[in-house]
N, C-alpha and C positions, 0 to 999 in steps of 0.2 A: 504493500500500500504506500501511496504518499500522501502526505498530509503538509501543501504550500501555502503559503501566505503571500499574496500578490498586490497588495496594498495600494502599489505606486504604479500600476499596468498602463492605466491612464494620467497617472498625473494625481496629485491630492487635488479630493473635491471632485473628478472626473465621473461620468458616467458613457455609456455607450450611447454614444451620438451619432454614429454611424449607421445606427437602424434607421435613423430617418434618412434613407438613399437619394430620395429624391430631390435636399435638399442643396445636394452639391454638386458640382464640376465633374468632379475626380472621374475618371475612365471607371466604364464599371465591371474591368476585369481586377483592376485594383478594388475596389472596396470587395470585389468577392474575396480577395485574398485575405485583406483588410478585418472583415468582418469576422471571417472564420478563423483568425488567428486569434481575436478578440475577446471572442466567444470561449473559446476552448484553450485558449493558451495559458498555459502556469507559471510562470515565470518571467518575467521580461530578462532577469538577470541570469539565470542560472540553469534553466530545464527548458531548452529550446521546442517547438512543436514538431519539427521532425525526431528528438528524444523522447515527445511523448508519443508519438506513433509506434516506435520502434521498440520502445520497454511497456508501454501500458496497453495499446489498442488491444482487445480481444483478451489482454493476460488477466489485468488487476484492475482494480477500482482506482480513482484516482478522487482526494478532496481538496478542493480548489477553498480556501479561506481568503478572501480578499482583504475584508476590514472596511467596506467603501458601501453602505446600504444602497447607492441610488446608482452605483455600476449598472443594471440593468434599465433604467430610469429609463417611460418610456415603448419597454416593450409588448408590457400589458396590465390589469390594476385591477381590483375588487370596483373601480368604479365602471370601468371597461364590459368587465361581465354584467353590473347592474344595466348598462346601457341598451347592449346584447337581449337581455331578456324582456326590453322595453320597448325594443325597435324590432328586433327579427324574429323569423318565423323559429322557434329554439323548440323540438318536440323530444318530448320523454323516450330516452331507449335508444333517439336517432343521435341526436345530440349532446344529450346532457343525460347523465347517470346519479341516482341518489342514493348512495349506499352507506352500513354503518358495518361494526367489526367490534362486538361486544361479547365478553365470555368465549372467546375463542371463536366462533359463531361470524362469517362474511353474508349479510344480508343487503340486499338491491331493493328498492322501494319506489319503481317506475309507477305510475300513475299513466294510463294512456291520456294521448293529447296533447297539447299543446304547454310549455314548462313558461309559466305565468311567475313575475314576480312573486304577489301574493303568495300564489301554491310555496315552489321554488327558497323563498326567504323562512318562511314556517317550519318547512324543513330542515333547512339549516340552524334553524335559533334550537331544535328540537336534538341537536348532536348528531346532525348528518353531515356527511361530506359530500361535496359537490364535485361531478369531473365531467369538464365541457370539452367532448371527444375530437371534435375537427375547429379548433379556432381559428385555421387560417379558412375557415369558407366567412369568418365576420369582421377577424380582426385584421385588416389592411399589415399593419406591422407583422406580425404573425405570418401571414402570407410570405411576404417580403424577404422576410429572414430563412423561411421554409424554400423557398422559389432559389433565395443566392446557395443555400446548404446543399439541395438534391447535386449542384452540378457538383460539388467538391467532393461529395461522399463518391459521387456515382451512383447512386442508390437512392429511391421515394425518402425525403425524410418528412415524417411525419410530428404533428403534438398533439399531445392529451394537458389539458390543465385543469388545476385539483386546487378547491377553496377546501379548508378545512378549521372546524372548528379550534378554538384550546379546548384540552384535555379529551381530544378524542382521534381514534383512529378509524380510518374509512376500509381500509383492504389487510387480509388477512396477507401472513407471510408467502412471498411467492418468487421465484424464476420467470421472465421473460423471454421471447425471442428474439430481441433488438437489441442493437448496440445504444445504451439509456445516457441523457445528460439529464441533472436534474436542478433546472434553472433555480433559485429563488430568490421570489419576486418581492415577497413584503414578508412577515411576522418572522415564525423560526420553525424548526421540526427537526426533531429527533429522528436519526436515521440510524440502522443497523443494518449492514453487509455481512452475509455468511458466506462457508465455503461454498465451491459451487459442487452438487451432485453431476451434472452431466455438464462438462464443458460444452460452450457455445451451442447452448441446448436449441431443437427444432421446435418447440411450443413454450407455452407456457401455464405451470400448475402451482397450484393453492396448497399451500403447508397449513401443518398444526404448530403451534410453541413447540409440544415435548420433540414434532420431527430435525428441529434446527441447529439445534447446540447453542455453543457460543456465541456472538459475533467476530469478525475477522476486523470489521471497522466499527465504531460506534461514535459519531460525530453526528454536531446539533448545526441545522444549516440554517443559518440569517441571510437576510435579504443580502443580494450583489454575491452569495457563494455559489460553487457550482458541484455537484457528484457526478463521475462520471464512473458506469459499471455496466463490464461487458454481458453479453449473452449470459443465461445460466446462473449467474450469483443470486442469489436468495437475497432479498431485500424487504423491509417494511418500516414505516414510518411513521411516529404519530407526533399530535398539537402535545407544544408545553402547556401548562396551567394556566400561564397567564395571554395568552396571545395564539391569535389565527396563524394560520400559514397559507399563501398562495404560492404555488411554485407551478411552471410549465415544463413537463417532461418530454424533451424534442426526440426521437427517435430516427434510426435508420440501421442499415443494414440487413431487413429481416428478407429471407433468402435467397441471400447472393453469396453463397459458399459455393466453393467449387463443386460441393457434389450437385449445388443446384443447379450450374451449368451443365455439370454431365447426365441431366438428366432427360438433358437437349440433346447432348450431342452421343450419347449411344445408341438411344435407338433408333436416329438416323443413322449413324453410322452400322446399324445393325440391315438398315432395308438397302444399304447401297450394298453392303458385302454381298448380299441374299442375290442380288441384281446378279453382281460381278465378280462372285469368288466362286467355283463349284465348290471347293470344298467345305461352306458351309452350307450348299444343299445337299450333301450327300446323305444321304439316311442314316439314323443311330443304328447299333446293334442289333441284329435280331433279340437277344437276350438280356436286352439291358435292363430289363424290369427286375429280373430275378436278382439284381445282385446290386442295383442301387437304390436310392431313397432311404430315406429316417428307418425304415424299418429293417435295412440291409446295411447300417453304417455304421456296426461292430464287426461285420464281416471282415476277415485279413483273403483277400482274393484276389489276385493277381489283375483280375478284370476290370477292380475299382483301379488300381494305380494309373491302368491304362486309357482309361474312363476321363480320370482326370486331368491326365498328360495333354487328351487331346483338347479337353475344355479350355487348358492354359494356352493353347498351340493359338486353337480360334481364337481367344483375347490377345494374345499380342497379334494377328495378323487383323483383328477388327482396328485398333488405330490405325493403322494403312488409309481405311477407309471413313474415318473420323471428319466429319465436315466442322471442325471447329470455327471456324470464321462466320460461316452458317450460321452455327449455334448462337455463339454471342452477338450475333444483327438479332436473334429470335428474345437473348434478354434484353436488348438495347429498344427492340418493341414495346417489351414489356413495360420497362422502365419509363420511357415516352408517355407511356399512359399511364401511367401510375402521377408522372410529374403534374405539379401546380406549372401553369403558363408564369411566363416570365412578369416582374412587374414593372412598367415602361416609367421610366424619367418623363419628367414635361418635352425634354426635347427628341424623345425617341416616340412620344405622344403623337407628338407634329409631324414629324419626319415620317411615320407609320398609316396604313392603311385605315389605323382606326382614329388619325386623326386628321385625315382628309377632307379637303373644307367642303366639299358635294354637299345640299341642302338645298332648302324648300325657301326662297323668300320671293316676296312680291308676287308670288300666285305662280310662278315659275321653279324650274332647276336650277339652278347654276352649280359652277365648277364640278361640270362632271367628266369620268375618264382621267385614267394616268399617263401625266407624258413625262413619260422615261425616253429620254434619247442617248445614245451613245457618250456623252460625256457625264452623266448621269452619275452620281458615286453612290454607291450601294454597301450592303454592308449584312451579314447575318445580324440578327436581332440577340442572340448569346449562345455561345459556344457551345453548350449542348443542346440545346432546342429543334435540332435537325439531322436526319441522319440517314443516309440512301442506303437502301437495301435492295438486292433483288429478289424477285419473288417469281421465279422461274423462269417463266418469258418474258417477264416484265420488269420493270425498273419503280419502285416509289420512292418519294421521300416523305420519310412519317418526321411529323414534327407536332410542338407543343402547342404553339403560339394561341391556339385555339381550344385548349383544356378550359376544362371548368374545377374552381375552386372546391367541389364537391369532388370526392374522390370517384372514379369511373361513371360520373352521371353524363360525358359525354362519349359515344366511340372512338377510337384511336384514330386521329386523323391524316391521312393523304394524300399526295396529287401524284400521279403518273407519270415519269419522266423520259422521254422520248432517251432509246440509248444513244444517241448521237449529242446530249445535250449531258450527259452523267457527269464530263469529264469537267465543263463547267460548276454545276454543281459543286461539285470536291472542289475547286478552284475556290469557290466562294466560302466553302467552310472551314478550308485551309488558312484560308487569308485574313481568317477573325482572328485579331480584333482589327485589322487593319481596312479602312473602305478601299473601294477597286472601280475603276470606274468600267459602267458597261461595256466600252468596247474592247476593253482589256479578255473578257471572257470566253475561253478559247470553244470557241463556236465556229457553224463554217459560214455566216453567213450574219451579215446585220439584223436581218430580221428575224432568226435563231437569237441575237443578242438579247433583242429589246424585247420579243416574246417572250424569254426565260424570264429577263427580272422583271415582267408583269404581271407575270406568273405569280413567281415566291411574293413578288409585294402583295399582289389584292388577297391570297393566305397569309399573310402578317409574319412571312418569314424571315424578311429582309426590310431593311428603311432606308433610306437616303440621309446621307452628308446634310443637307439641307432641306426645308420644307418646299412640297413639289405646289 
């Protein structure tokens, strides 16, 4: 475990001012760097973030002690969530969860409908804990910070935020499937880390006290500190006596282990061998029944040794035929969709499809149609946001730019890209963060140029240098 004191990260007095993105200049490959050093870094002087990658991701829990309550200032508030439950549509079960964790005992107290202050506050004054499942679908900030983190991780990263009474606790002791940070936002909470039972576990289950033992960490987290604990460590939390806790727990990582990539890439590679190898159509044994399976596998038979030999034989000759590149265009699918769309600065607002002046005035249209011409500078909208795949005969690029804040409430979206136009493409996603100007786009033809980026623009893939 480590346990840092980061005091002076930003400066005495400092908080994270960087969540409001929109508010600055700065390129916004830098503030992703920026942000996500911010966020997660421990040290400024002494435990660099590439040292925390390499000694703590996936191993150990790590507790970030700042000393700085308003460090996080900003990125969400108990006034926040008040607001939430007064303005949006916030429904029991979908949204928001009401649970308590009393006598050992994890109980859920969902109410169908709609989660009404009223309802909602009663609850809570009664020793319930509150946990608002998707904040970045309300909270602009939350989005923001979710939207710059997927690209860093490589991986959906997700939040759950948790209001909690003092002197109670909402969730029984449990193991997760994600790699957890566990932001907090105002009061304080008691936290306890245990061993983990199954490293970098594939679910997550509910413990009893007697099943846990010790704790491995037992640190109390105040506002601006951070815990961060991989996969699998057994955790739980409760309110001090005297004071609430708000804290947001950002997640990611949940499966993208290599076995989940191979889960792609075998049994493709199992239907190409089938195609292309006879020796994996050749027939088993006539007698293979008699002498393998569970109920044949004390037998010492010469017939199993050889049994096995040739199972080993076909696994190393299936990589042969392993479409790996395949495979990981089918997680980077995946992932596309899983992602929150990017969230656009004022001037990539203007500069973009969605803030083109076309409009209704004086009983008329006006400015309608893109005129992108050949000197035109262009630019991907953010480095992962797009990503050409083929899809046999075909050529698409799936991109984000059109997701919904809701997690899978829109289909995975994209456009068809002629193959004679792919090479461009690549060209233009190579070249972020750098703009390029159209006729730079190795195309055969001018009007291959100005087609392609009329394309990506009116899908909100790309935006122009300047407002068109």
């Amino acid at each position: 475990m480590n346990h840092l004191r980061t005091s002076r990260m930003l400066g005495p007095g400092r908080h994270l001012g960087i969540l409001r993105l929109h508010a600055t200049a700065v390129s916004i490959c830098s503030l992703q760097q920026k942000l996500y050093f911010c966020l997660f870094q421990c040290s400024s002087s002494h435990l660099s973030f590439l040292i925390i990658h390499r000694d703590t991701w996936e191993k150990k829990p790590i507790f970030v002690q700042r000393k700085n309550p308003h460090y996080y200032k900003g990125l969400f508030s108990t006034a926040e969530f008040d607001r939430i439950l007064r303005e949006d549509d916030v429904q029991f079960g979908v949204n928001l969860d009401v649970t308590s964790y009393t006598h050992g005992k994890r109980e859920t107290h969902n109410p169908p409908g709609r989660a009404l202050p009223f309802t909602v506050w009663d609850f809570y004054e009664s020793g319930c804990s509150l946990r608002l499942l998707n904040p970045q679908a309300f909270s602009s900030t939350v989005w923001n910070v979710l939207s710059i983190l997927q690209e860093q991780f490589g991986s959906m990263a997700g939040a759950n935020i948790y209001l909690t009474p003092a002197r109670t606790q909402g969730f029984a002791p449990h193991y997760d499937d994600i790699e957890a940070f566990v932001v907090q936002l105002e009061g304080k909470k008691h936290w306890r880390v245990y061993k983990v039972l199954l490293g970098l576990s594939l679910d997550s289950t509910n413990f009893s006290q007697a099943d846990i033992g010790k704790p491995i960490l037992d640190v109390v987290l105040e506002a601006g500190d951070l815990l961060y604990f991989p996969r699998g460590f057994i955790h739980q939390g409760n309110c001090l006596p005297d004071v609430h806790s708000l804290h947001i727990t950002i997640s990611s990582y949940q499966k993208n282990s290599w076995g989940d990539l191979l889960q792609k890439v075998v049994p493709a590679a199992l239907e190409i061998a089938m195609e292309e190898d006879v020796e994996f159509r050749r027939g088993l044994p006539l007698d293979y029944l008699t002498y393998m399976g569970v109920q044949n596998s004390d037998m010492d038979d010469p017939r199993r040794v050889k049994f096995f030999s040739q199972i080993e034989s076909l696994m190393k000759r299936l990589f042969n035929y392993a479409p790996v590149d395949a495979s990981v265009d089918q997680k980077a699918r995946d992932f596309l969709h899983d992602c929150l769309p990017p969230v656009l600065t004022p001037e990539e607002l203007a500069s973009s499809v969605r803030g083109a002046p076309t409009r209704w005035e004086d009983g008329r249209v006006k400015d309608v149609g893109v005129h992108i011409t050949t000197q035109t500078q262009v630019r991907i909208l953010r480095a992962g946001c797009a990503r050409l795949c083929s899809d046999g005969d075909t050529v698409h690029l799936y991109y984000t730019t059109n997701n919904s804040r809701v997690y899978h409430k829109e289909e995975l979206q994209s456009c068809e890209i002629k193959p004679e136009l792919t090479d461009a493409v690549e060209f233009l996603i190579h070249s972020y963060p750098h703009f390029v100007k159209v006729e730079s786009l190795p195309c055969d033809s001018v009007q291959d140029r100005i087609a392609l980026a009329e394309l990506l623009f009116e899908n909100g893939i790309i935006h122009t240098a300047e407002a068109l």
